[in-house]
N, C-alpha and C positions, 0 to 999 in steps of 0.2 A: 796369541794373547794380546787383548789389546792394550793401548798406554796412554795415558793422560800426559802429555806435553805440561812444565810446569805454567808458562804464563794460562796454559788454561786450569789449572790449577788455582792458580793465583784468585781467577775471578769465581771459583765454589768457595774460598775461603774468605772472600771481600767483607774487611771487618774484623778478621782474628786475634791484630792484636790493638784492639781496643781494650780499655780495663786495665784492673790491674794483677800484679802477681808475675811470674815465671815467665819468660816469653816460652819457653820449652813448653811447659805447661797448657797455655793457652793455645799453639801449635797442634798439640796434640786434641785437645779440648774440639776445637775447629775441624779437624782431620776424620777424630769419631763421628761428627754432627755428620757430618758430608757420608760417614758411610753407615752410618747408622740410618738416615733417609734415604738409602740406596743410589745421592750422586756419583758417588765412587763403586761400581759396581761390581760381584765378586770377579775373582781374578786379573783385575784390571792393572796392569802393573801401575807405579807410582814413579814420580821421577827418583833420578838417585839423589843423597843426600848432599853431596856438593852442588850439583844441580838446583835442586830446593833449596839450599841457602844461598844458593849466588842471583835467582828471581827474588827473595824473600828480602834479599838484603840481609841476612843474621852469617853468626858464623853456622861453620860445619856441625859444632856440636851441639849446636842447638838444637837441628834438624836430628841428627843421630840420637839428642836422649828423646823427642818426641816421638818418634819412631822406636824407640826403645820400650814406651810407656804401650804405647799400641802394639807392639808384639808382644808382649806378656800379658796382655788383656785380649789376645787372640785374634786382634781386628788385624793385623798383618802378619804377613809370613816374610821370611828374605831365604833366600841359597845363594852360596856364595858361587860367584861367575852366573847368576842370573837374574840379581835383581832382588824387588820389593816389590806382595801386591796386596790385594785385598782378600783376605782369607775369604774362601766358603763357607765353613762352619758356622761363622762371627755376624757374616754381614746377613745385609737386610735383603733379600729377596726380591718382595715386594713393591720395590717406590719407586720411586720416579727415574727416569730414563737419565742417563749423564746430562745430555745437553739441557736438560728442564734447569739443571744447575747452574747454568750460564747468563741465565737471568742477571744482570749486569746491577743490580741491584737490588743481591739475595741476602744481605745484611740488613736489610727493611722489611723479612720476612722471616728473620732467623729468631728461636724463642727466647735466643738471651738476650734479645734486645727487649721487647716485646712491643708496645702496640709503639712507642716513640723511636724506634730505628736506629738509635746510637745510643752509645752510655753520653752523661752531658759532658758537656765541653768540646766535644768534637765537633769541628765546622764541615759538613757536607757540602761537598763540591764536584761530586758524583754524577747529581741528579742539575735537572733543570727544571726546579718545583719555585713556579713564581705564586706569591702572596696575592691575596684576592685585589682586584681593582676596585675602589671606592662605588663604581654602580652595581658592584656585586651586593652591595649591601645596602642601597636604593629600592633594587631589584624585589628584596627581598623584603625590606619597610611596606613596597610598595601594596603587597597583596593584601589583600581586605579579606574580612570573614568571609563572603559569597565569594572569591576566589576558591580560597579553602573548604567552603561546602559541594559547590561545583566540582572540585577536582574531587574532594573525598569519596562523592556520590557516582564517582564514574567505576561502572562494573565491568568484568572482562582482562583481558591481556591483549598485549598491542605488541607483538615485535616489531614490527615495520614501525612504530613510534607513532605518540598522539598526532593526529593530524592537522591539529594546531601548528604545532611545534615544525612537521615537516614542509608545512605553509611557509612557515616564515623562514627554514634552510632554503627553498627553492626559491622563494625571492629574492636572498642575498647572492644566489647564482647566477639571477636576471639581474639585478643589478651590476655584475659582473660579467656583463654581453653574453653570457650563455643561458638560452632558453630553457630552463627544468620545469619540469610537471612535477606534484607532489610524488605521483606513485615510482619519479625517480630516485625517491632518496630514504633511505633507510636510516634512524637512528640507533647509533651505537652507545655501550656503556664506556667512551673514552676514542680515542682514535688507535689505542692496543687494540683493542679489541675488535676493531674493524681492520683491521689488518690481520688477526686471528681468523676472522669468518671468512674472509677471501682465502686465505690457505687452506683451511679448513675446504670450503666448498670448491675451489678449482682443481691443488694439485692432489695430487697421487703419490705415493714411493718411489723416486726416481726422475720427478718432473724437475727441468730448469728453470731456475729465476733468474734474472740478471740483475745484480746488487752494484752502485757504484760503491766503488771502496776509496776511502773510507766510508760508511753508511750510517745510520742508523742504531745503533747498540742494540735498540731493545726491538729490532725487525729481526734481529739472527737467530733466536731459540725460538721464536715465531715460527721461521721460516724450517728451521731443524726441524722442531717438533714436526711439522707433518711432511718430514722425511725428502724434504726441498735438496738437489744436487745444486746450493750456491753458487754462479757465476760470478766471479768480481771484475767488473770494469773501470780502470783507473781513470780519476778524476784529472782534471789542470782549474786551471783560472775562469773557463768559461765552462766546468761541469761535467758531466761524464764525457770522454771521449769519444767522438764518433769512431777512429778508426778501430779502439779498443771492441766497441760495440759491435760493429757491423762482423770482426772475424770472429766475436763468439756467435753472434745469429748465424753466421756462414757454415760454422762449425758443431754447432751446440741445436738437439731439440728444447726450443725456448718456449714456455708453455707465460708465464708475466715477467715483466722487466719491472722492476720496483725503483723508481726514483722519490726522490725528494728535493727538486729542482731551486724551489724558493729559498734561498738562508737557509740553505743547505745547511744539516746538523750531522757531522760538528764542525766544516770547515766554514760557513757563511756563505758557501760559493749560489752562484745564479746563473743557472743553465741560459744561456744565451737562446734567442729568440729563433734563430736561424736553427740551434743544433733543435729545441723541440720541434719545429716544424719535419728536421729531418728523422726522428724520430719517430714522431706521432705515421707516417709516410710509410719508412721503414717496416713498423710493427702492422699498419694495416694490409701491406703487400703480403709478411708472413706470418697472416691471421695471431698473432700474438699480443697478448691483453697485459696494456700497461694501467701500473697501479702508480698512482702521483700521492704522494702526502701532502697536503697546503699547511700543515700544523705550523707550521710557522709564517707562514707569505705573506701576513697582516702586520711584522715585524719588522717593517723599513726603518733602518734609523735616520734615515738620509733626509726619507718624506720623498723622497721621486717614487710612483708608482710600480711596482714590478712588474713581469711579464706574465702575459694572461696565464691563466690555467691552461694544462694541452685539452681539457673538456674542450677550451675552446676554437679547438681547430676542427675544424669539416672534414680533416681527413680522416679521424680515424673515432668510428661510435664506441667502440670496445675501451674506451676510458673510464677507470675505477677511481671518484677522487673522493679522500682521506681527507676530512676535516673535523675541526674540535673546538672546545672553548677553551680549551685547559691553557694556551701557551698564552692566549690574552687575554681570557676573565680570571682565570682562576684554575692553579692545578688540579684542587678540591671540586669542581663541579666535575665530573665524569661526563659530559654527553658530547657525543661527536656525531659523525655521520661518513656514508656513502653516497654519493650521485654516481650514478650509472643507468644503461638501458634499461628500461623496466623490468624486464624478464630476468635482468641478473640478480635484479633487487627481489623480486620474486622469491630469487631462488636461497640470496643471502637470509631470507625474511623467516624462509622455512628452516634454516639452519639457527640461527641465531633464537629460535622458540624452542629448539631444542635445548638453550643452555641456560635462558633464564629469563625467557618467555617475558621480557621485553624492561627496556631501561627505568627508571624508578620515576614514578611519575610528577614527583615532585623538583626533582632534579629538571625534568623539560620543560614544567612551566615555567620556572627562573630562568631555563636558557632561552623560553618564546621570548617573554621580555626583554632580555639583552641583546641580542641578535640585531632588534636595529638599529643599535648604540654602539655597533662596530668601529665606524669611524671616529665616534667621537671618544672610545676607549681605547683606539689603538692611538690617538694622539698623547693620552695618558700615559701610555705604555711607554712609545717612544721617547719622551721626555724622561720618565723613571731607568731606564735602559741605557737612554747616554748618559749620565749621571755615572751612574753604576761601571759603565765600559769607560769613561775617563778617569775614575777610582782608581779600578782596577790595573789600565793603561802606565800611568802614573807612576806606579808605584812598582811594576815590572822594569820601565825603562831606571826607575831609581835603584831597585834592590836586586833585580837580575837582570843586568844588562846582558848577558850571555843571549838570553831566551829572545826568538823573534816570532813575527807574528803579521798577516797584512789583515789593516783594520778593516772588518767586514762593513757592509751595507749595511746589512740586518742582519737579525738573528737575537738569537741570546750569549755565545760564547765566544772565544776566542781559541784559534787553533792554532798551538804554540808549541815551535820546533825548538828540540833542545838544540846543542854542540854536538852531541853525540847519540847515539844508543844509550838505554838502560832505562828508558822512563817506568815500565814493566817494575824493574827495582826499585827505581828513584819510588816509585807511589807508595812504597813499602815502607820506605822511611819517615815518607810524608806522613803515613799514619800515625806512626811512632811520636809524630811530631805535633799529632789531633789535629791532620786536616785529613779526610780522607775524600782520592780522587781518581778521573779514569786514565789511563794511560791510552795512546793512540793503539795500541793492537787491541783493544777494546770493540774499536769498531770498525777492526777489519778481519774477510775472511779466512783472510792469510795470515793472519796474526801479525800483521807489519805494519809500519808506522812507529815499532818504538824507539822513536827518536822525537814524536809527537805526544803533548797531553790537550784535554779540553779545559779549559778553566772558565764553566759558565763565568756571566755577571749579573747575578740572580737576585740573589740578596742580599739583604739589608748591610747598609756601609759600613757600620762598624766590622758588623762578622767578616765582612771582603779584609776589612784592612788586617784584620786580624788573621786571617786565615792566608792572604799574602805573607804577610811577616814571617808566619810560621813556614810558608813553604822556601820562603828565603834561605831560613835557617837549616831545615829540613838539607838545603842544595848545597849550602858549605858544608854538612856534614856528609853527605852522599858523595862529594865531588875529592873532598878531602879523606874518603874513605878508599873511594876509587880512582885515587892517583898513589897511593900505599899498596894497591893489592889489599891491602885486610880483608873485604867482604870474602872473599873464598877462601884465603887462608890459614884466616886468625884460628886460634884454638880455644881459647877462651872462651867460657859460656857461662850460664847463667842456671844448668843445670849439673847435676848429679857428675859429670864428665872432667867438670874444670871449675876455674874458679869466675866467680859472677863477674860477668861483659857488663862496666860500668856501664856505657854506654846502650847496652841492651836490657839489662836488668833493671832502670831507674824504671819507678812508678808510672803511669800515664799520666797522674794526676800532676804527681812533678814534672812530669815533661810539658807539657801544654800551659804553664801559666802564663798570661797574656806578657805581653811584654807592650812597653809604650813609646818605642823610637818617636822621631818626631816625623808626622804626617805629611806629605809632600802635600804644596797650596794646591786647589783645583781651579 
């Protein structure tokens, strides 16, 4: 029988208790959704109840009447000395595979949000969805009705992308000293989704990838789905490990090694110049196809240039690189791309017409246009970004001196070590508190790092300082909970069991009213 481990738990129910009413209730509420879509699949045991309240951060009985509501409504079963799982009778058959649930940000797709992702008042600090840049909306001034006649009148489907558009991706790669031809670069709907077509079209069930850990959040269900044996290679200060690397190649059939070398997400790291070379090296001795993301590499906050792409080293042609508009025009434009050999583009071109027979052709005129106003948007960017990262900065060393953190180069977040374990929990609370956020086993294989959270510096300042404050308060009550023991012991609830857990029982609406300490000068 298999078991869902609670922190992965944690992230099918990301969002539960937003709203208001019962937290028992809303427990439950989230528990069904998850096996009524079939993330929790029949038989699947579930953690035990002290277990799930000590991830969840609530007490015992909160979890015990949730679990109560769903075993009288037939979605679980329990036997004593065996457990809690997901009935056969009850559940859903049909849906989606467990790990599709791990989508790391499944409360943006859940139907009691609906098309706006949270109930209001919640600060998202989850995601790293930056606001469109000012030539997003030039861009867009800029097209004239024969733009718009032109573009209307083009008949047909294009997966490999209008060839406009992949004009001006291959120039921005010559510009970048490496030589591309159009027919090397395929457009994508986002840089997900170019990451989807490569797993899609290389691996098989069973095949290895080499993931630095921590990695990526939303390269993991990616990489599950098409039944990926994850490798994780631990990171340091200059980026994935050689020695970690070379004894899984020694050890492991390694079919692509997945990095994200530039402002590294989520820790800001930058693969050092020497370790890609010995990499790029490495993979082409053991015919193994590295996939690079640049989604961020345009993110220097510094302004010192970063290090090439590994496209562009000679040693090794079998290089897949992952680019997008999203981290520096705008999360809302969808269009990203691949560079690679021809033939792999070929072959991603045939796959990718099978799912939606090619990106919106409106979306790539506005990315032709922006594309050679790179540098002059990423100076935009950087300027909005350290603003935002000395906000943020600021206001940690003033309200959580505890938390540390080494200021990255670039990127957009901050990778901030607690005192201890618990971030898993501690994010639990943070909800409760209307910020909701990832914790470091978020984005690792191993589910480790919870001693780690990411706290983008995304947006807008006020919501930072507000959504700081809150998670301030959020950490004297989680720290002052967990030097009492109460989170796994109390008895207290809010449901049908005990009498209402002040502390768990208040509204969200009353929990999250802004508060106005006074703002640290910047």
């Amino acid at each position: 029988m298999r078991q869902v481990s609670a922190k992965r738990l944690i992230l099918m129910l990301s969002g539960w208790a937003a709203g208001d009413g019962p937290l028992h209730k809303k427990l439950a509420g989230a528990l069904r959704h998850a096996i009524e879509r079939g993330h929790l699949a029949p038989v699947m045991r579930v953690p035990s109840e002290r277990s799930l309240a000590q991830a969840l951060a609530v007490s015992r009985a909160t979890v015990v009447a949730a679990y109560d509501i769903l075993r009288a409504e037939g979605l679980l079963t329990s036997r004593q000395g065996s457990g809690t799982w997901v009935s056969v009778t009850r559940s859903r058959t049909g849906g989606l595979p467990p790990t599709a649930a791990l989508f790391p940000w499944v409360h943006r797709i859940s139907p009691e949000h609906k098309v706006v992702g949270l109930p209001s008042g919640i600060i998202d600090l989850s995601a790293i969805a930056l606001s469109a840049a000012a030539p997003v909306l030039d861009g867009l001034q800029s097209m004239t009705d024969h733009d718009w006649t032109a573009l209307t009148s083009v008949q047909g489907y294009f997966p490999l992308g209008l060839s406009l558009v992949r004009e001006a991706i291959a120039q921005d790669f010559e510009q970048r000293g490496i030589p591309t031809s159009e027919n090397q670069i395929i457009v994508t709907t986002g840089a997900q989704q170019g990451l989807d077509l490569i797993a899609s079209t290389w691996l098989q069930p069973g095949d290895g990838v080499v993931v630095e850990d921590p990695t990526y959040a939303g390269a993991l269900p990616v990489l599950r789905k098409a039944g990926a044996r994850i490798l994780p290679a631990p990171m340091d200060g200059q980026g994935v490990r050689m020695d970690a690397l070379d004894q899984l190649i020694a050890r492991e059939t390694v079919k692509l090694i997945y990095l994200n070398p530039t402002f590294h997400n989520p820790t800001g790291t930058v693969l050092s110049k020497a370790r890609r070379l010995q990499i790029t090296s490495q993979a082409k001795n053991k015919g193994i196809t590295i996939v690079e993301s640049t989604v961020q590499a345009d993110l220097s906050l510094s302004g010192a240039p970063p290090p090439q792409y590994l496209a562009a080293s000679s040693l090794h042609d079998e290089v897949l690189t992952i680019g997008s508009m999203s981290a520096l025009f705008w999360t809302g434009l969808r269009v990203g791309w691949i560079r690679g050999p021809a033939q792999s583009i070929f072959q991603l071109g045939q796959v990718k017409g099978t799912l939606d027979l090619g990106t919106p052709l409106v979306d790539q005129l506005l990315a032709a246009r922006l594309l050679p106003r790179v540098h002059e948007v990423a100076q935009w960017r950087r300027n909005q970004l350290r603003e935002r990262l000395e906000l943020v900065a600021s206001m940690l060393v003033k309200l959580l001196p505890e938390w540390t953190w080494e200021v990255p180069s670039g990127g957009t977040s901050l990778w901030v070590k607690l005192p201890h374990e618990g971030a898993s929990q501690f994010s639990q609370v943070a909800l409760r508190h209307g910020v909701m956020i990832l914790p470091g086993s978020s984005f690792s294989v191993r589910e480790a790092y919870d001693d780690h959270l990411r706290i983008p510096f995304v947006i807008e300042a006020p919501a930072l300082r507000t959504g700081i404050e809150r998670l301030a308060a959020a950490w004297n009550e989680y720290t002052a909970r967990r030097t009492t023991s109460s989170i796994a012991s109390t008895t207290s609830d809010d449901g049908p069991r005990g009498q209402a857990n002040q502390a768990e029982a208040v509204s969200f609406h009353h929990r999250v009213q802004p508060t106005s300490p006074p703002h640290p000068s910047l």
